[in-house]
C-alpha positions as CSV (number, residue, x, y, z in Angstrom):
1,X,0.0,0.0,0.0
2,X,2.4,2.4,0.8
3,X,4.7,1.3,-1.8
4,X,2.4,2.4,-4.3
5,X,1.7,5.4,-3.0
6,X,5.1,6.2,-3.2
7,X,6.3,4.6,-6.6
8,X,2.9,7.3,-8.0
9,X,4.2,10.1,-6.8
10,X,7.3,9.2,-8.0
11,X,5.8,9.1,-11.2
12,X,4.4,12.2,-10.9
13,X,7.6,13.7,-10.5
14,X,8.7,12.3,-13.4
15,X,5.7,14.0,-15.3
16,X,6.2,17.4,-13.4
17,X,9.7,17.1,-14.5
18,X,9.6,16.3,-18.5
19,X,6.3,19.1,-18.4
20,X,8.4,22.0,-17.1
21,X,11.2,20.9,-19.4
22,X,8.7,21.1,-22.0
23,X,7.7,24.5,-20.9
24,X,10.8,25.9,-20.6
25,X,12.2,25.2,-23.9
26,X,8.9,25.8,-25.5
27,X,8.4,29.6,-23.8
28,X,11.8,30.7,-23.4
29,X,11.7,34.2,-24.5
30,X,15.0,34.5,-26.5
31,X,14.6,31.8,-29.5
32,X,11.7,29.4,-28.5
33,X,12.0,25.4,-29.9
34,X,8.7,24.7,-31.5
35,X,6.7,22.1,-33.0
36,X,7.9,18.1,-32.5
37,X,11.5,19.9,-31.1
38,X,10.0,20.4,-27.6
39,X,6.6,18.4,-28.3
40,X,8.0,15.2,-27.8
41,X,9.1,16.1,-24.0
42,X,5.0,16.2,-23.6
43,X,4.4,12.1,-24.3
44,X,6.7,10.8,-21.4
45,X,5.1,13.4,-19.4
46,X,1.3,12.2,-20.4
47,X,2.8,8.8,-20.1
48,X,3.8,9.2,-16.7
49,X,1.3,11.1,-15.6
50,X,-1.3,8.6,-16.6
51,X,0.3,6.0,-15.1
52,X,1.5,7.9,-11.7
53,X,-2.4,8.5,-11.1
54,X,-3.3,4.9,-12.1
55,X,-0.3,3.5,-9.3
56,X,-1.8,6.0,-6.8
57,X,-5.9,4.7,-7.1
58,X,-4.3,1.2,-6.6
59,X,-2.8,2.2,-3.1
60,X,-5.7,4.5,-2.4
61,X,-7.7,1.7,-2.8
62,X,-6.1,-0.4,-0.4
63,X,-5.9,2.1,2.3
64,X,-9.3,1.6,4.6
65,X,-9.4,5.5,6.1
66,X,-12.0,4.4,8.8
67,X,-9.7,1.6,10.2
68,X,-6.4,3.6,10.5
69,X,-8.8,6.7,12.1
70,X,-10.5,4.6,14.8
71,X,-7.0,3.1,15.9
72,X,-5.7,6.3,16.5
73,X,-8.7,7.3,18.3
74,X,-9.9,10.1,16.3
75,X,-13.3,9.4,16.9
């Protein structure tokens, strides 16, 4: 469970980081890369992204919210 909590946000790390590559070679303001020069940075990052959010339903899923709360005595 919290494996896969951690190995999505890792993920979505991953994502953050090939999307503000993207961005910054795509919106630089002193010669800008466009088209397919900077576009392909964006399919990793959809890639991971996708995935990351995939990985972090699976351990969402196993984590019971209720259980973990009433052993700590928050109710």
């Amino acid at each position: 469970m919290n494996r896969l909590i951690l190995k999505g946000n890792m993920f979505m790390i991953i994502c953050c980081i090939f999307y503000l590559a993207w961005w910054i070679l795509a919106f630089r303001p002193e010669h800008p890369v466009k088209g397919l020069r900077s576009g392909w940075l964006l399919i990793p990052a959809a890639l991971c992204g996708i995935y990351g959010v995939y990985i972090l339903a699976q351990g969402f899923a196993m984590v019971s919210f209720f259980t973990e709360w009433s052993q700590q005595n928050w109710f």
